[in-house]
C-alpha positions in Angstrom: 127.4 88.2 110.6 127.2 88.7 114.1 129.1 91.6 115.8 130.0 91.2 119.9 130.1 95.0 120.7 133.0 94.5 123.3 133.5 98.5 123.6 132.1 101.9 124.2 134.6 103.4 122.2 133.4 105.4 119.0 136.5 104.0 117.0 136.7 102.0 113.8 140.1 100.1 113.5 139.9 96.1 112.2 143.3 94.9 114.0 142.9 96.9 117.7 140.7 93.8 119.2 137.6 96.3 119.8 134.3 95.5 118.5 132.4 98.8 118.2 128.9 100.1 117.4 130.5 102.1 114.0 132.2 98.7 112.9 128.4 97.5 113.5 126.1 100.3 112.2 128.4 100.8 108.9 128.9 97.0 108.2 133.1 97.6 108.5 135.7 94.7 108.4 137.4 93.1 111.5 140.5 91.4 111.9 140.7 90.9 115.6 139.3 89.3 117.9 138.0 87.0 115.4 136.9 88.1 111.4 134.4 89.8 110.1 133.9 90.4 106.5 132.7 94.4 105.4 129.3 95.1 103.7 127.3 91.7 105.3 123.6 91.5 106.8 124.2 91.9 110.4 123.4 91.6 114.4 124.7 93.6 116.7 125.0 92.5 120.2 126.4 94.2 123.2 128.9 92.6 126.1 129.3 95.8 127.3 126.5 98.0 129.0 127.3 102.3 129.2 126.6 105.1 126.6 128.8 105.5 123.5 129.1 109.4 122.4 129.6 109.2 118.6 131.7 111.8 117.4 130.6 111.1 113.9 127.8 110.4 111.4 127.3 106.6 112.1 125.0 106.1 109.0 123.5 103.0 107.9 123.6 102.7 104.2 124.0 98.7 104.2 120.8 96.8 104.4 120.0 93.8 107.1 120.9 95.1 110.4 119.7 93.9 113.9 120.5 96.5 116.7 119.8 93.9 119.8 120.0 97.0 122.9 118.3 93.7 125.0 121.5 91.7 124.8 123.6 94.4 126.8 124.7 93.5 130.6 123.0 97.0 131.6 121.8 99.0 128.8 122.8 101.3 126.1 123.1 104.4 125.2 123.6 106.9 122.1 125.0 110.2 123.0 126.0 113.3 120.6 130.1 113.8 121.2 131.8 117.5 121.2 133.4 117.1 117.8 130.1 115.7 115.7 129.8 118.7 113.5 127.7 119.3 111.6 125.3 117.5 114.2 123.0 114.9 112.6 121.2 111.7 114.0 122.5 109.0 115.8 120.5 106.4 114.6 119.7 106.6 110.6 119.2 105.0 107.8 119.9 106.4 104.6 121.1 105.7 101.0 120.2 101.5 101.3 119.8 101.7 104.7 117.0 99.1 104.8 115.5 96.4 106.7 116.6 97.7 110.0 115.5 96.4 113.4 116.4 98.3 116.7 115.2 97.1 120.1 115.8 98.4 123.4 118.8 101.3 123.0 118.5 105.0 123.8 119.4 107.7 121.3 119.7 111.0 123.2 121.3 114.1 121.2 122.0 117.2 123.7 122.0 120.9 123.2 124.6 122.1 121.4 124.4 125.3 120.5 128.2 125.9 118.6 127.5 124.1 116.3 124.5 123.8 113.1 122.0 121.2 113.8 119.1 121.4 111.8 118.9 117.5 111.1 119.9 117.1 115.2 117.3 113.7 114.7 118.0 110.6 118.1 116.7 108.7 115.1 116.1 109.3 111.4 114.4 106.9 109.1 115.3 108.9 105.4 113.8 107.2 102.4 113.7 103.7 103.3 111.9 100.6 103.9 111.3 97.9 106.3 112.2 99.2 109.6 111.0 98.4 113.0 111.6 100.5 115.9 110.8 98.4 118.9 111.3 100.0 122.7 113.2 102.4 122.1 113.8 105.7 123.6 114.6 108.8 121.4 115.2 112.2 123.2 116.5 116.0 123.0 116.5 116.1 119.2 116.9 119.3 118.0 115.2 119.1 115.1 112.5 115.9 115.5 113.4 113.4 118.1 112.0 110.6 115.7 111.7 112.0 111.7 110.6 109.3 109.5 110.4 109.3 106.2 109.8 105.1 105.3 107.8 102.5 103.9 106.7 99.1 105.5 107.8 100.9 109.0 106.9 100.4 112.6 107.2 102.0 115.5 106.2 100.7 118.8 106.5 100.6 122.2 109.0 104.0 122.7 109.5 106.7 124.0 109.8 109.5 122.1 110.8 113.4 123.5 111.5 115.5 124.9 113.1 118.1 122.5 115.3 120.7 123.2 113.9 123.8 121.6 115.3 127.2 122.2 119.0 128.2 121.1 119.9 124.6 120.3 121.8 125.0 117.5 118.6 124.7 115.2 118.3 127.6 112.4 114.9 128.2 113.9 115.0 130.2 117.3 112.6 127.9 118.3 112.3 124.5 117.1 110.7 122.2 119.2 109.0 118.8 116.7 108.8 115.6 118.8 107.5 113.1 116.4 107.3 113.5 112.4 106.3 111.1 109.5 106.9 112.7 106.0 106.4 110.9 103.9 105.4 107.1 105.1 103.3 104.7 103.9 102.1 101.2 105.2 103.3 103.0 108.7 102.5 101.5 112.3 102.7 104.0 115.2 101.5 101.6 118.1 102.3 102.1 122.4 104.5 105.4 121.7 104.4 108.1 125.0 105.3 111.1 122.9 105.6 113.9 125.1 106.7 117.4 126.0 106.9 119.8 123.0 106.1 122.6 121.0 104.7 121.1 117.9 104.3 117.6 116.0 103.2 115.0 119.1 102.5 112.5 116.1 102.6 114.6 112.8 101.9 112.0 109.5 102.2 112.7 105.6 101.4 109.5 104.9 102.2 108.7 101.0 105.2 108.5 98.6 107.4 111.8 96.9 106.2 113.2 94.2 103.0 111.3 93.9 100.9 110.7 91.2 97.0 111.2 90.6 95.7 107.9 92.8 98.8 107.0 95.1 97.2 105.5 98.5 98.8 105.6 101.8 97.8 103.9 105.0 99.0 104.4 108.3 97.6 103.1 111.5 97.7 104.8 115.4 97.6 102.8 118.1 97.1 103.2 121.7 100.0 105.9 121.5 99.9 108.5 124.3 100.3 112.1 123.7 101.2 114.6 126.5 102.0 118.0 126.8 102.3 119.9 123.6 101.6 123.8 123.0 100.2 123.3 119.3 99.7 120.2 117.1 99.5 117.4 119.1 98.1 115.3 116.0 98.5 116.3 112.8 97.7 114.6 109.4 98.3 115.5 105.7 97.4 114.4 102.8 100.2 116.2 100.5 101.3 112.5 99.7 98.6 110.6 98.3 95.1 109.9 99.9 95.2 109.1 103.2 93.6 105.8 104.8 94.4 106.0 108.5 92.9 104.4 111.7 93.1 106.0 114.9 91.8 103.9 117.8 92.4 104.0 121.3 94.9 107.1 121.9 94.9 109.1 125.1 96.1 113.0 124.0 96.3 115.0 127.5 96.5 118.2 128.1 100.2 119.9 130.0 100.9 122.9 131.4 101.7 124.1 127.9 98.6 123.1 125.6 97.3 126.0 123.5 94.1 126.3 121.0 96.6 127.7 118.2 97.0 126.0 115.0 94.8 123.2 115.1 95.8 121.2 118.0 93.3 118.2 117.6 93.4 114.6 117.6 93.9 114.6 114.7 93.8 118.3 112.7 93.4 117.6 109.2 95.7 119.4 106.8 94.8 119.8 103.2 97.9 120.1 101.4 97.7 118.6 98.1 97.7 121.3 95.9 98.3 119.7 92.7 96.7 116.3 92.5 93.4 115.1 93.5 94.4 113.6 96.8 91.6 112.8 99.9 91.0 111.5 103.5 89.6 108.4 104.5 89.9 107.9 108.4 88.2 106.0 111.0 88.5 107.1 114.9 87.3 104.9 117.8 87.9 105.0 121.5 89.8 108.3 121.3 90.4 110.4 124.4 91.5 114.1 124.0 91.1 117.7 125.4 88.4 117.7 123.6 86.1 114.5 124.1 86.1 111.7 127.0 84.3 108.7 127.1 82.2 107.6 129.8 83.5 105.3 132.0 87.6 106.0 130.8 89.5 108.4 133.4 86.5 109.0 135.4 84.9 110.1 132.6 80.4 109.9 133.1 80.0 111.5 129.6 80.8 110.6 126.1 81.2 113.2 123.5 81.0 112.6 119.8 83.9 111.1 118.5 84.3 113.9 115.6 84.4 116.7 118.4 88.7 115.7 118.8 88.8 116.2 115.1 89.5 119.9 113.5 91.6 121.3 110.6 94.9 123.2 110.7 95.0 127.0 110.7 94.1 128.4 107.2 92.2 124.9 105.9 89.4 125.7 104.6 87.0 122.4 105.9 85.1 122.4 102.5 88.7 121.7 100.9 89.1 118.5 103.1 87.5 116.0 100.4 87.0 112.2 101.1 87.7 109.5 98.6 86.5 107.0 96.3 86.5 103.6 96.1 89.9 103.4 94.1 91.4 106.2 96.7 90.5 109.3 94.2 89.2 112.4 95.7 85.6 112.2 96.4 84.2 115.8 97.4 81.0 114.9 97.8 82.0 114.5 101.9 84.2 117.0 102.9 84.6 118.3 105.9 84.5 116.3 109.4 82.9 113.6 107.5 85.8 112.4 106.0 86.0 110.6 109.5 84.1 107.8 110.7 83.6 105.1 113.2 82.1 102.7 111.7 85.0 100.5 110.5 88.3 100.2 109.6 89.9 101.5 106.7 92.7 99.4 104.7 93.8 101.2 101.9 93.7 99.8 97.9 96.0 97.2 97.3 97.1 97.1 101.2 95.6 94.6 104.2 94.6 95.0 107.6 98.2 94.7 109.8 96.9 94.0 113.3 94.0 92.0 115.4 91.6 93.4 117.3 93.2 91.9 120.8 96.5 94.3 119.8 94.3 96.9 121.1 93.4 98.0 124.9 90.7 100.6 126.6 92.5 104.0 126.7 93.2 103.5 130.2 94.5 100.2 130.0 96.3 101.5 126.6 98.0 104.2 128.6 98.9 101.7 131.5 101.0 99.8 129.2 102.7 102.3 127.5 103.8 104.1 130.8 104.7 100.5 132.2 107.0 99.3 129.2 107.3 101.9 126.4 111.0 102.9 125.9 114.3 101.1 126.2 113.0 99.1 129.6 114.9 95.3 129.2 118.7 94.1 129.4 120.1 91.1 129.2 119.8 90.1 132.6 115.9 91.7 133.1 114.3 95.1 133.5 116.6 97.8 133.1 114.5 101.2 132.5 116.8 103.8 133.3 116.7 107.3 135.6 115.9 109.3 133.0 112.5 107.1 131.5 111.6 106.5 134.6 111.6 110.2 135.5 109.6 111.0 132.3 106.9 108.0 133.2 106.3 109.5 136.5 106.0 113.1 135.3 102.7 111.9 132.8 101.4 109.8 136.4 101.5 112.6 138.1 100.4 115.5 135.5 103.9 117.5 136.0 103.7 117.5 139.6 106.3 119.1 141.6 109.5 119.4 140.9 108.3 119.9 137.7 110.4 117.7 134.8 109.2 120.4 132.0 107.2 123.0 133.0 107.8 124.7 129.4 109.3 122.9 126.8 110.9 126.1 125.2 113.8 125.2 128.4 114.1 121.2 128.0 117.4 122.1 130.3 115.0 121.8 133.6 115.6 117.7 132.7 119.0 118.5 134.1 117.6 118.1 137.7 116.8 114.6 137.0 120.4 114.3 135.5 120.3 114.5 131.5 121.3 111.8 130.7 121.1 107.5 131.8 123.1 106.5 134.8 124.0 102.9 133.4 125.4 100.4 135.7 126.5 96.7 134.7 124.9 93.8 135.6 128.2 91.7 134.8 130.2 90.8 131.7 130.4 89.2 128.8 129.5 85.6 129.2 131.3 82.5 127.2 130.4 82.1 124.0 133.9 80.4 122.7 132.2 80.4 118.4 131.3 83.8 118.6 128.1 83.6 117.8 126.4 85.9 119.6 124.3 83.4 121.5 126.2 82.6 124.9 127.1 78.7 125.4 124.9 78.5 128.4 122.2 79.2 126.4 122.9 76.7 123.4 123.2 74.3 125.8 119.7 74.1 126.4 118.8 73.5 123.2 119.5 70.4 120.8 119.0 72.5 117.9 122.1 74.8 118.3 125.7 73.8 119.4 127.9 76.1 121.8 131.0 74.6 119.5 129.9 75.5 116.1 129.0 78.8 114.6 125.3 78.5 114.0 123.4 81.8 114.2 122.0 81.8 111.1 120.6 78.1 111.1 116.9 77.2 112.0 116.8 73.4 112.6 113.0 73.4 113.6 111.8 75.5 110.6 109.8 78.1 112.3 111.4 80.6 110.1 113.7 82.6 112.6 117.3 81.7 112.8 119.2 80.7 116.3 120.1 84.0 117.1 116.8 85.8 116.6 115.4 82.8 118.8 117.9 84.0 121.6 116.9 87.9 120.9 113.4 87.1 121.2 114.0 85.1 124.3 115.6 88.5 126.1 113.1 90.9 125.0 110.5 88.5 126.4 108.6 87.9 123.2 107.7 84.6 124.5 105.8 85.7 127.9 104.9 89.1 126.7 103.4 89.5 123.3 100.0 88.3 124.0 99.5 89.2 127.5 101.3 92.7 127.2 98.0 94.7 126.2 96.2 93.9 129.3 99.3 93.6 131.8 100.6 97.2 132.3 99.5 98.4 135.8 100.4 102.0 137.5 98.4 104.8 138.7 97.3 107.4 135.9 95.7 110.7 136.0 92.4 112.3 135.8 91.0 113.1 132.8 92.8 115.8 130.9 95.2 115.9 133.9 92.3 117.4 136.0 92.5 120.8 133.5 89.6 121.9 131.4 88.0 120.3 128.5 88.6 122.5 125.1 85.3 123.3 123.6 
């Protein structure tokens, strides 16, 4: 079913002739403007462009859902209203909440200090499978700004954090967690900036719950790029099942706040599996960190050994830190740092490689396009990255050069001088599209293989396996120009190495 968002409005009435995100998200009936049945698979498409402030938990508990942010005239936002209380995420799945796709939509929770908000998540996968998170910016959680916990899950291409962190709402005086996977497994983190907090740049458990002896887990990190975080820029955990993970090609850069405390390496390796027989296997390649470079990257003339990023979290004893055997049992016979490699990939037991060499760029040319089209950056009528991204963007350009964004991130409030939240204009209105299909009639036009008079989003008369309407989504998120060329087009300036600070020993 297709759902023609036609308000900003955080209602849910069938007969009032408005077409909201809630109807959407929660798969509800609707009588008017034209029917929809309750509980189906579902797109939603905007006609309208603005933020909706959802006053309520918005949960998406029934499976198939398309959240197309690209097909608004403008852009779209996710804001936390006054009377959501207790505060929880704007975006989450939960309870049968899978096979979710979300593409170019901001999800921006707030301070809030009345009122509890220990699961304040912009976006919470909980316990489920199949999702992709695709250009999407996720901000000021108060507890993570992105928590997953999913299997057969991507995320890509976003921006993810700031927090807030200090006397948010959060039981924790502090509590300032940008990115966390626990648990996850078959997990793509590709093109993410993850930026500007106390703890958990790109923190993974990869694995299942309550895991048995020989549960695998693989997750892979891509050209993500990590800036600005006091402790735990990287951390990974094997509390799960064994761990297979590839990290090639991430820039982690030092901010104003980066301390030595608790491990903060690319990655620290956290030994947590106290009961079952659980190990690492992990290969690193072309990482940069504040505490290696690589000749020839950032104008870098040195190379340092690829293991010299790598370290283990406070209290891990690096003899604990096992690798694994050939079926994904411990193996203690390496421990330590040589539990990572660079020598090749790593795929999992039973699992296969999930992307091509040509997915990945140079760190430089990595971090080029993820400042240059990570977060919610296209509308239905072209580029619509908003005041708020782009300020972010320019902040890691320019190493937090004055006015600083967020000189500490223990006061996220200093994004106020760049204005909190997006300033969303329209770039028109809804266009005729007299089935209500979701695709516009100017655009079926085109095409001999969809009609503007007949409700047709779900056919796929030349058999390449996506339906009308996902052709027309694709089309507006650019798939067709963009998804080869994309890891070698991003341009911009970037900084020094490190941003011009010191190299941890």
């Amino acid at each position: 079913m297709v759902y023609k968002i036609n308000s900003l409005e955080d209602t849910a009435n069938p007969d009032d002739g408005k077409i909201t995100y809630r109807e959407c998200a929660k798969a509800l009936q609707v009588n008017s403007p034209y029917a929809i049945p309750a509980g189906r698979p579902r797109y939603c498409v905007f006609d309208v462009a603005g933020s909706i402030v959802l006053q309520s938990e918005a949960w998406i508990q029934t499976p198939k859902i398309y959240i197309a942010g690209q097909t608004s005239p403008g852009g779209i936002e996710l804001r936390l209203g006054a009377n959501y209380d207790p505060v929880d995420s704007l975006i989450d799945t939960r309870r049968g909440g899978d096979h979710l796709i979300a593409r170019h939509i901001r999800a921006r929770i707030g301070e809030h200090p009345d009122r509890p908000s220990d699961n304040g998540d912009a976006v919470r996968f909980n316990g489920t499978r199949f999702q992709i998170l695709d250009h999407v910016t996720a901000q000021y959680g108060t507890d993570e700004s992105i928590e997953a916990s999913c299997t057969d899950c991507t995320i890509q291409w976003s921006i993810v954090g700031p927090n807030i962190c200090r006397d948010a709402g959060h039981s924790s005086a502090l509590h300032c967690k940008t990115l966390f996977l626990k648990p996850g497994n078959r997990v793509t983190l590709a093109y993410n900036l993850s930026q500007h907090g106390v703890q958990r740049g790109l923190n993974v458990a990869p694995g299942v719950l309550r895991a048995p002896t020989g549960t695998v887990s693989q997750v892979d990190a891509l050209n993500n790029v990590i800036y600005n975080f006091v402790e735990e820029g990287g951390l990974i955990s094997n509390q799960y099942g064994s761990v297979y993970a590839n990290y090639i090609g991430n820039v982690y850069f030092r901010g104003s706040v980066y301390t030595d405390k608790n491990g903060n390496y690319w990655p620290a390796l956290y030994n947590s599996a106290t009961t079952e027989p659980f190990g690492f296997s992990i290969y690193m390649k072309n990482n940069i960190s504040p505490r290696n470079r690589i000749s020839g990257q950032f104008g870098s003339t040195v190379t340092d050994f690829f293991r010299d990023a790598v370290g283990f979290f406070k209290g891990v004893v690096a003899s604990t830190v096992c690798g694994v055997t050939s079926n994904g049992l411990q193996d203690c016979s390496r421990s330590g740092k040589n539990v990572v490699q660079d020598s090749s990939i790593v795929v999992a037991p039973g699992t296969q490689k999930t992307f091509e060499d040509w997915m990945i760029a140079s760190p430089m040319q990595g971090m080029r396009n993820v400042l240059a089209y990570a977060g919610a950056e296209l509308c239905r009528d072209g580029t619509c990255r908003d005041n708020i991204d782009s300020a972010f963007v320019e902040d890691v350009r320019s190493c937090d050069a004055a006015p600083y964004l967020v000189e500490n991130p223990a006061d996220i409030r200093t994004a106020a001088s760049v204005g909190g939240y997006a300033r969303i204009s329209s770039t028109g209105g809804a266009k005729p599209d007299r089935d209500n299909d979701g695709m516009p009639d100017e655009w079926e036009d085109l095409y001999s293989n969809t009609n503007a008079g007949v409700w047709d989003a779900n056919e796929d008369a030349d058999g390449d396996g996506y339906p009308n309407i996902e052709e027309y989504l694709n089309m507006l998120a650019q798939d067709h120009l963009r998804y080869r060329d994309i890891y070698s087009s991003g341009k911009g300036a970037l900084p020094a190495y490190n941003c011009g600070r010191p190299q941890f020993p």
